[in-house]
KOLPAVO-638552 format. One record per residue (C-alpha): residue in three letters; y, z negated, x. Coordinates in steps of 0.05 Angstrom, whole numbers, plus 32768, in hexadecimal, padded with zeros to 4 digits. Layout:
BEGIN
{site "ALA"; {Y; Z; X}}
...
END
This chain:
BEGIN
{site "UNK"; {7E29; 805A; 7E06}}
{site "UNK"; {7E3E; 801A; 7E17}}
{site "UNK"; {7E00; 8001; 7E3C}}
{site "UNK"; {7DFD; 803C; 7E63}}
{site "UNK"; {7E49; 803B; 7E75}}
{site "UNK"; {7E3B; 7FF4; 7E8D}}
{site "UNK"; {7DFE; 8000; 7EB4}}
{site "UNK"; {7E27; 803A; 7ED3}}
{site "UNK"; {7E62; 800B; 7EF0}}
{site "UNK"; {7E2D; 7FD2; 7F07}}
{site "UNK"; {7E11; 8000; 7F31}}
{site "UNK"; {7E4B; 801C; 7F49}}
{site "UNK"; {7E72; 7FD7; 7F4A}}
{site "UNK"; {7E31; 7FB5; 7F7F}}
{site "UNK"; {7E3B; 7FF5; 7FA9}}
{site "UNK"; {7E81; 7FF7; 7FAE}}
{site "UNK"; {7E7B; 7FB7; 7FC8}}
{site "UNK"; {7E46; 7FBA; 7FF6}}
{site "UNK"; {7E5D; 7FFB; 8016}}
{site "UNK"; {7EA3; 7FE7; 801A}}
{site "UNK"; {7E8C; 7FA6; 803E}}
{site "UNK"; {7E65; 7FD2; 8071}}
{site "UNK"; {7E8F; 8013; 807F}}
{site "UNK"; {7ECE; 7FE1; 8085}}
{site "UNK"; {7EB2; 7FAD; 80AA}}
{site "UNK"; {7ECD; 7FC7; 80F2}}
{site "UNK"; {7F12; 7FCC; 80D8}}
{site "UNK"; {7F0B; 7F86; 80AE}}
{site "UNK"; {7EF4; 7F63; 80E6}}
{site "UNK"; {7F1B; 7F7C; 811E}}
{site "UNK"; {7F65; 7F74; 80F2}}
{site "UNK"; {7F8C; 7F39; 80F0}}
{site "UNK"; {7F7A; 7F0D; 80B9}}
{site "UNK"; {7FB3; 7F1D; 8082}}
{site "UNK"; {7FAC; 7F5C; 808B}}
{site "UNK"; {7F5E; 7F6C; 8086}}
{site "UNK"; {7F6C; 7F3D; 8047}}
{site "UNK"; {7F7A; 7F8C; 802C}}
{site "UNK"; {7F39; 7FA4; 8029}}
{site "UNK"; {7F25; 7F67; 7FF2}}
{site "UNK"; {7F65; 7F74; 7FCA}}
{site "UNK"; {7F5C; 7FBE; 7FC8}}
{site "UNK"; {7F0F; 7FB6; 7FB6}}
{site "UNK"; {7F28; 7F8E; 7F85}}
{site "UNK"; {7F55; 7FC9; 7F65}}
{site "UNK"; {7F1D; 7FF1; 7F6C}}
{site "UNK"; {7EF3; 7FC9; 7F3B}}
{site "UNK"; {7F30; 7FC8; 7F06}}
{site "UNK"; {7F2F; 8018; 7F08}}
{site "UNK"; {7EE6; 801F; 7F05}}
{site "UNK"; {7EEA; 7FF0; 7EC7}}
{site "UNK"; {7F19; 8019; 7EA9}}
{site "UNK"; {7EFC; 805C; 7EB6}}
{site "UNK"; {7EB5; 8049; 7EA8}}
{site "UNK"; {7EAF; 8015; 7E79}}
{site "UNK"; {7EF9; 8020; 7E5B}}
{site "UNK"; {7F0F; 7FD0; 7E59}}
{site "UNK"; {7F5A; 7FC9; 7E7E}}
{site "UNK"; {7F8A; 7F88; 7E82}}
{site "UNK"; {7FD0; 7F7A; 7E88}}
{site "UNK"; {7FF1; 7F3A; 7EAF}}
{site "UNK"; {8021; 7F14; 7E8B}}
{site "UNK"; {8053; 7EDC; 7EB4}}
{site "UNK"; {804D; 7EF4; 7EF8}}
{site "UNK"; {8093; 7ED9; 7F01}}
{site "UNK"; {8070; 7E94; 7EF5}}
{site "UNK"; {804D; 7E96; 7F41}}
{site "UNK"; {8073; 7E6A; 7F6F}}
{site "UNK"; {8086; 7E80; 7FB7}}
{site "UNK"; {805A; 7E5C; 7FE6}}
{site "UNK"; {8019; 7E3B; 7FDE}}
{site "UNK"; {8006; 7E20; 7F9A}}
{site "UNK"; {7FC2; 7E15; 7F75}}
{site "UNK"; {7FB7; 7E51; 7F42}}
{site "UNK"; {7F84; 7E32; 7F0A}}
{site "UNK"; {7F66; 7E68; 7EDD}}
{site "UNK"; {7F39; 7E66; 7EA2}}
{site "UNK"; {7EEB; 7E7F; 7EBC}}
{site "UNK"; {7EC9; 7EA8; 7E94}}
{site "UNK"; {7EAA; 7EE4; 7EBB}}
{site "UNK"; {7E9A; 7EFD; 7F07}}
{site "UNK"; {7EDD; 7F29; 7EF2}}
{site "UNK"; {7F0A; 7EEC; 7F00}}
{site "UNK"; {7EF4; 7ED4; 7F41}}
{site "UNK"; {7F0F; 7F15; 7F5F}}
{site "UNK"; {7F42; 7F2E; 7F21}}
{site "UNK"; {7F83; 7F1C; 7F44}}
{site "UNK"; {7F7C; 7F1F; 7F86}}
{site "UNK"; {7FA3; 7F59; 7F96}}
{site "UNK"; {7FDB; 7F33; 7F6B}}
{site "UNK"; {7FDA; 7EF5; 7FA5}}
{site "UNK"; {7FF8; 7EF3; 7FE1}}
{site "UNK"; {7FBF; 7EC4; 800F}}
{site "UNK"; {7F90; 7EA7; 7FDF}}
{site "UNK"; {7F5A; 7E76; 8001}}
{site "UNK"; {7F1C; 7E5F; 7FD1}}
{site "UNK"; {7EF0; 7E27; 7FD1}}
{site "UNK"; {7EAC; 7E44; 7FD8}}
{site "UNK"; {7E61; 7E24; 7FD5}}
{site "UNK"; {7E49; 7E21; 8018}}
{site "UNK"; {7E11; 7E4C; 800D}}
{site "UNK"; {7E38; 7E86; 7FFB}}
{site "UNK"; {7E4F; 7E87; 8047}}
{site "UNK"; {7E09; 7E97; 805A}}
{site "UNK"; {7E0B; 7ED2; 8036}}
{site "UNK"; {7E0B; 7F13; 8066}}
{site "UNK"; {7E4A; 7F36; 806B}}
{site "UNK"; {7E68; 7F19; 8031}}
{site "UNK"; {7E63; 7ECB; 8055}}
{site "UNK"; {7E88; 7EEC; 8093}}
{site "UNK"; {7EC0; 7F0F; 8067}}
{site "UNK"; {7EC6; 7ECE; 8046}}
{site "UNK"; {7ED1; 7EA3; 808D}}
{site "UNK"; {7EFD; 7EDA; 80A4}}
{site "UNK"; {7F2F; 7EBF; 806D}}
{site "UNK"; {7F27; 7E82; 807E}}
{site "UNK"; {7F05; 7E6B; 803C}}
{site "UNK"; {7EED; 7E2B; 8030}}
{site "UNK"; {7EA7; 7E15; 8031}}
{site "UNK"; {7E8E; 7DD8; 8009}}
{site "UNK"; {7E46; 7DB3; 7FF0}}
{site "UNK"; {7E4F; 7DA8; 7FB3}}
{site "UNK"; {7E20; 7D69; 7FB8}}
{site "UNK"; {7E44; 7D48; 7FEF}}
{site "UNK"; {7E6C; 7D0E; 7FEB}}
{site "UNK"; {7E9C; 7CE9; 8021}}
{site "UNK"; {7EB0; 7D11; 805D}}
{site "UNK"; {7E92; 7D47; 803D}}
{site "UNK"; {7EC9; 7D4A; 800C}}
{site "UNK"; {7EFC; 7D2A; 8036}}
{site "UNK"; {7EF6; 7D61; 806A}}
{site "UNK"; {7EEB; 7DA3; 8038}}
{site "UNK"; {7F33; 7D72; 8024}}
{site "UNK"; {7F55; 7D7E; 8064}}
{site "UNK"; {7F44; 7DB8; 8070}}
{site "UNK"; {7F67; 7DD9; 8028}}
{site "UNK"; {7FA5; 7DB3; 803F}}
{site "UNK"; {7F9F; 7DD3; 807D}}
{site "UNK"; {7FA1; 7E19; 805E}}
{site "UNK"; {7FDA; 7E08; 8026}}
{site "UNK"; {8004; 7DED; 8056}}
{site "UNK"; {8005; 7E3B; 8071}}
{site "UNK"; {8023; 7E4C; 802D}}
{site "UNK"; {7FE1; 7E6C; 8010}}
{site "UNK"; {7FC3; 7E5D; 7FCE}}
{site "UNK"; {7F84; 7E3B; 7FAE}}
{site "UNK"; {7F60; 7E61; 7F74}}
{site "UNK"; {7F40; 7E26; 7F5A}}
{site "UNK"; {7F18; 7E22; 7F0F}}
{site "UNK"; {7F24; 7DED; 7EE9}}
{site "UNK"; {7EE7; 7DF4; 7EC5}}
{site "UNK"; {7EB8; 7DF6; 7F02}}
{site "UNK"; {7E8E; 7E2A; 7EE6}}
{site "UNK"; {7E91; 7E65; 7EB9}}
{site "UNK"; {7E94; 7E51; 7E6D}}
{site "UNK"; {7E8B; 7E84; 7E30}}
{site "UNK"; {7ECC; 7E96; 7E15}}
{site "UNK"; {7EE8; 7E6A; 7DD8}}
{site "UNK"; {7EB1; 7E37; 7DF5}}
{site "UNK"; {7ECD; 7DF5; 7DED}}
{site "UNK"; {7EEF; 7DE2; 7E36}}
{site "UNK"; {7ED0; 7DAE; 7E66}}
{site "UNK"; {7EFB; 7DAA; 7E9C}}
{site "UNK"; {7EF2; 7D89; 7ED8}}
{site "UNK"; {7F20; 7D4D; 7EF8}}
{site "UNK"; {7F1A; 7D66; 7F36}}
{site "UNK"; {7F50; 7D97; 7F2B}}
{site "UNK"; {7F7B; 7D55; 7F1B}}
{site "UNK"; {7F61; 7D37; 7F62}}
{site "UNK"; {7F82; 7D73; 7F7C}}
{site "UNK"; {7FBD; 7D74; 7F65}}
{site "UNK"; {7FD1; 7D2D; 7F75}}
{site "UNK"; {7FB7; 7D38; 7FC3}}
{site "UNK"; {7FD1; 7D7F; 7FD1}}
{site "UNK"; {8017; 7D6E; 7FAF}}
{site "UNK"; {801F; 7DBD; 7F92}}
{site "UNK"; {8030; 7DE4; 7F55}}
{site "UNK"; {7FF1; 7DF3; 7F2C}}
{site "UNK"; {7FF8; 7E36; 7F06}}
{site "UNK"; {7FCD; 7E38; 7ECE}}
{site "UNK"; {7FB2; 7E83; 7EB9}}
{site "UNK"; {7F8E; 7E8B; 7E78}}
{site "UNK"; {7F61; 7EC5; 7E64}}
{site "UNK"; {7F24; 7EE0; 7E4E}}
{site "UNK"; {7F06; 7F14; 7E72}}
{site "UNK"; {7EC2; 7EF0; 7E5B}}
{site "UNK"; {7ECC; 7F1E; 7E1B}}
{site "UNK"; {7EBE; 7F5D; 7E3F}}
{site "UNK"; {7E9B; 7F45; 7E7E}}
{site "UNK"; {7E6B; 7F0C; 7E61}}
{site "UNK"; {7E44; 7EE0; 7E91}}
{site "UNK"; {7DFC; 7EE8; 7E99}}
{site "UNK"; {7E07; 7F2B; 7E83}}
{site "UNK"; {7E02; 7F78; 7E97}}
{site "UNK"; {7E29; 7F8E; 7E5E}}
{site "UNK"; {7E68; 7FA2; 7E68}}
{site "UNK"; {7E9D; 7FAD; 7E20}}
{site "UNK"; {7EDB; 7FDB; 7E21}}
{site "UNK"; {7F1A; 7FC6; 7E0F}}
{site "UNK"; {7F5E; 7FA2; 7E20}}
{site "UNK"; {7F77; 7F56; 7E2D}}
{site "UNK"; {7FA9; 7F34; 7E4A}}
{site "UNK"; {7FAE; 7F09; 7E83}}
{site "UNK"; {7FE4; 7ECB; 7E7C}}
{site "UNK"; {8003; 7EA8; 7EB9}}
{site "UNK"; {8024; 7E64; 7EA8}}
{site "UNK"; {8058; 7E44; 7EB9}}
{site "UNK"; {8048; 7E1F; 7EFB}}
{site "UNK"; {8040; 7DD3; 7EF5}}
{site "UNK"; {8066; 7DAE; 7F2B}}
{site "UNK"; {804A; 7D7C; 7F59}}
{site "UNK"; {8057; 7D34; 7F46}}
{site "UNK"; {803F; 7D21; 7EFF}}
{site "UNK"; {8005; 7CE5; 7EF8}}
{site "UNK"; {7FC7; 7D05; 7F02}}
{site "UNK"; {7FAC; 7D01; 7EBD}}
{site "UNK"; {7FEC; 7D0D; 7EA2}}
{site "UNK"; {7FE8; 7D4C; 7EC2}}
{site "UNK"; {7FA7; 7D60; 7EB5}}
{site "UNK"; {7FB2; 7D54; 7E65}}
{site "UNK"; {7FE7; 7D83; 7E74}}
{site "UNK"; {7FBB; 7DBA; 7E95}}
{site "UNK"; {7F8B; 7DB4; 7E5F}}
{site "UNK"; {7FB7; 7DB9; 7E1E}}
{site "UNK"; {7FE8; 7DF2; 7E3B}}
{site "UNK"; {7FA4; 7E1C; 7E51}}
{site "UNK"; {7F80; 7E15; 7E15}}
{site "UNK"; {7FC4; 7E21; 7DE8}}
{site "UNK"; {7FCF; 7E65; 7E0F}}
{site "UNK"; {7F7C; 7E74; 7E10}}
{site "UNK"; {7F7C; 7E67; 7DC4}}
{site "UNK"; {7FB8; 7E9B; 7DBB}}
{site "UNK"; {7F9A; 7ED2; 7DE7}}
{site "UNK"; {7F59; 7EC8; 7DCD}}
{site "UNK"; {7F78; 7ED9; 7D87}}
{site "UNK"; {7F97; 7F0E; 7DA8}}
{site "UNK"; {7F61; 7F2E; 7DC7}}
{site "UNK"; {7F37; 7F36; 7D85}}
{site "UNK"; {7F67; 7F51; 7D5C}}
{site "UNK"; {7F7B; 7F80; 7D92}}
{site "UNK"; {7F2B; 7F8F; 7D9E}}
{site "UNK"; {7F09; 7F96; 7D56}}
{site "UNK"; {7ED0; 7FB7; 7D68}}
{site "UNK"; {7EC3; 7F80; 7DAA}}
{site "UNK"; {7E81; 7F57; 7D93}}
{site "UNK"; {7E95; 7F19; 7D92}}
{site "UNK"; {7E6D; 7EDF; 7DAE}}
{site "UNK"; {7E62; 7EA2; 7D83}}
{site "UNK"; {7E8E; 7E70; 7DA9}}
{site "UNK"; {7EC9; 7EA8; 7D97}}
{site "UNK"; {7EB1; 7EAA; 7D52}}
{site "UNK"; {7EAC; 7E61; 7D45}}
{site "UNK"; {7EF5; 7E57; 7D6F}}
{site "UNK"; {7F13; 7E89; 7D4C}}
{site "UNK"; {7F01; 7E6C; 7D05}}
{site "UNK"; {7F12; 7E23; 7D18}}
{site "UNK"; {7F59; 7E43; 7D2F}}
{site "UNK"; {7F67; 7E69; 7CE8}}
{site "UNK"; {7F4C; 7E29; 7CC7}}
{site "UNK"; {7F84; 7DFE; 7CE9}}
{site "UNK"; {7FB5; 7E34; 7CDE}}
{site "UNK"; {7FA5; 7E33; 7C92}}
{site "UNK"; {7FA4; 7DE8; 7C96}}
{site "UNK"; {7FF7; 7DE9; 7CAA}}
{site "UNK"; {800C; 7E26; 7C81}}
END
């Protein structure tokens, strides 16, 4: 039943996209920018009610008091396609870094440069950088927000991290609050997977952290606060989901976290 509820919402999820890009491209195009920024949220709640109604997995958002006014860099976990879209409709003006080639993408590349999104090589160096640099100050300045992975790239859930400094580089240049978000919607939407599980988690905002700490300082911070609140929800999450398969980074995380439980009892 499971297999077949998931192949039923992949289909459904690609078309939902695809025909919402086309049917509401005159209105998308033709609004002003913050507004059109609607029809992305909204597809967005579509997708959490189609997960809920097909494949029977829903969330809850914990700290939403913990987003600051104004433009700040939000830093989630990355597990799953399900966060790079999960909060939108939760943001005021979000602005992403993107690969470059994703802009060449029909229809979605022009929604993308409609909002002003941000275009990078990943290869480049120099101007390159110092421009895709300039450009993200450019669009904080307006009070919007980066949704930036610290990670780089998705990672199994209870995987052992591997951030990136680059998030640190960040911080120090763009002089803004960094809201870490832990989660682990990797449990029920795993990468390089069509499977999709049923059940509930949690999604936790952190406290913000405000501009002006030493770089490394800072990202030893971002790292042990993350991890701390991944390691609780991940707890969470399987003892709220026993019947969730579990992948073996969980099952090797969650051991190593009884055993150092037991170790200080």
């Amino acid at each position: 039943m499971i297999a077949l509820r998931s192949v039923l919402f992949n289909t459904i999820f690609y078309a939902n996209l695809i025909i919402r890009m086309i049917v509401l491209s005159p209105y998308y195009f033709l609004a002003p920018r913050k507004t059109a920024y609607q029809v992305p949220k909204n597809w967005a709640l579509s997708n959490h009610w189609l997960m809920k109604k097909i494949v029977g997995t829903t969330f809850e958002i914990e700290g939403m008091e913990n987003l600051p006014e104004g433009g700040y860099i939000l830093a989630p976990k990355h597990q799953s396609f399900w966060d790079t879209y999960a909060l939108l409709p939760w943001l005021k003006d979000p602005v992403y870094i993107l690969k470059r080639e994703l802009m060449w993408i029909p229809l979605f590349g022009w929604y993308a440069k409609k909002q002003r999104m941000i275009p990078i090589n990943r290869g480049a160096r120099g101007k390159v950088m110092v421009e895709a640099l300039k450009r993200t100050k450019e669009e904080l300045a307006t009070g919007r927000q980066l949704i930036i992975y610290p990670e780089g790239t998705r990672r199994p859930p209870g995987a052992e991290p591997a951030y990136k400094y680059g998030i640190a580089r960040m911080y120090r240049d763009l002089k803004l609050p960094v809201v870490p978000v832990a989660m682990h919607p990797g449990l029920f939407w795993p990468r390089r997977s069509t499977m999709r599980y049923p059940g509930h988690f949690k999604v936790r905002i952190l406290p913000a952290i405000q501009p002006g700490m030493d770089p490394d300082a800072f990202f030893a911070h971002l790292i042990e606060v993350t991890e701390r609140a991944s390691d609780e929800l991940l707890v969470d999450t399987a003892e709220r989901n026993p019947d969730l398969p579990l992948p073996p980074t969980v099952v090797h995380r969650l051991a190593e976290l009884r055993d150092a439980k037991a170790a200080t009892a």
